[in-house]
C-alpha positions as CSV (number, residue, x, y, z in Angstrom):
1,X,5.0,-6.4,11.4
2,X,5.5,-7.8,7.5
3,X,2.8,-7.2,5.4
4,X,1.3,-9.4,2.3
5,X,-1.4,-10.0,0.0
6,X,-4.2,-12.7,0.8
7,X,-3.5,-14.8,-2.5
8,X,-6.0,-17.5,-1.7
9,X,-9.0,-18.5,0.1
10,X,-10.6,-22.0,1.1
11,X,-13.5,-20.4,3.0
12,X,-15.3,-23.8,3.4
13,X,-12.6,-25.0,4.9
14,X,-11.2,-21.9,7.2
15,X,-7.9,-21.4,6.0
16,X,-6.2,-19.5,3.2
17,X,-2.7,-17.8,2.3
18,X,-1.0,-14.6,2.1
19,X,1.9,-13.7,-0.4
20,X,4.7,-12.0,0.7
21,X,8.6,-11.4,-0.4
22,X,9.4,-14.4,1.5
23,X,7.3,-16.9,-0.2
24,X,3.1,-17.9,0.2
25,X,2.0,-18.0,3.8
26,X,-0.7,-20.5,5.5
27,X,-3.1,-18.9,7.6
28,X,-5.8,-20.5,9.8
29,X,-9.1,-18.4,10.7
30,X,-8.6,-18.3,14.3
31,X,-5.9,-16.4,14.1
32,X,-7.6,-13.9,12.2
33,X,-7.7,-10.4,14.5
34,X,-9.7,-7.3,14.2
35,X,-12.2,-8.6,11.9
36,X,-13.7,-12.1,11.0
37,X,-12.6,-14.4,8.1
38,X,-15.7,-13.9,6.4
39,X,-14.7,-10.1,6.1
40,X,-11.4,-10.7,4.4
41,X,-11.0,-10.9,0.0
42,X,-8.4,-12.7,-1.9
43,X,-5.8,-9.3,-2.9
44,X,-6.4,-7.6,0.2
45,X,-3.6,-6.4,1.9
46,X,-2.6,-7.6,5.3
47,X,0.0,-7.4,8.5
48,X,0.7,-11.1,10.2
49,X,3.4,-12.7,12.5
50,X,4.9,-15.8,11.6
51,X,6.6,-19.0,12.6
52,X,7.8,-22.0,11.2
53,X,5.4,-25.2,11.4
54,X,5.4,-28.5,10.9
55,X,4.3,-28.1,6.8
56,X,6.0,-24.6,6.5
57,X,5.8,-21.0,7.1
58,X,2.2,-20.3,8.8
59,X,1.1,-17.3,10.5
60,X,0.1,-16.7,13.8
61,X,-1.4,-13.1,13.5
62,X,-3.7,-12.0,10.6
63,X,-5.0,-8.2,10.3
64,X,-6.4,-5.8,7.4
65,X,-3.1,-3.4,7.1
């Protein structure tokens, strides 16, 4: 499972993004697992799945590595 950075959240709003080798990746809080959204911080480190959407690169699997 690739791993990243959470670079950016829009808690408000429910989404944020992670940074990884391949480029920033969008992330939507229900596809956060193991914890909640509220739990995460922007430079924590993270494992996700991806696949390519309709704007991009989003992931489809977020956890605390």
């Amino acid at each position: 499972m690739p791993q990243g950075t959470i670079q950016r959240l829009v808690a408000d709003r429910g989404f944020g993004f992670i940074s990884s080798d391949s480029g920033d990746i969008f992330f939507h809080h229900s596809v956060v697992q193991d914890t909640t959204f509220e739990a995460l911080t922007e430079g924590q480190s993270v494992e996700y799945e991806s696949e390519t959407g309709n704007k991009g690169p989003r992931a489809t699997s977020v956890k605390p590595a």
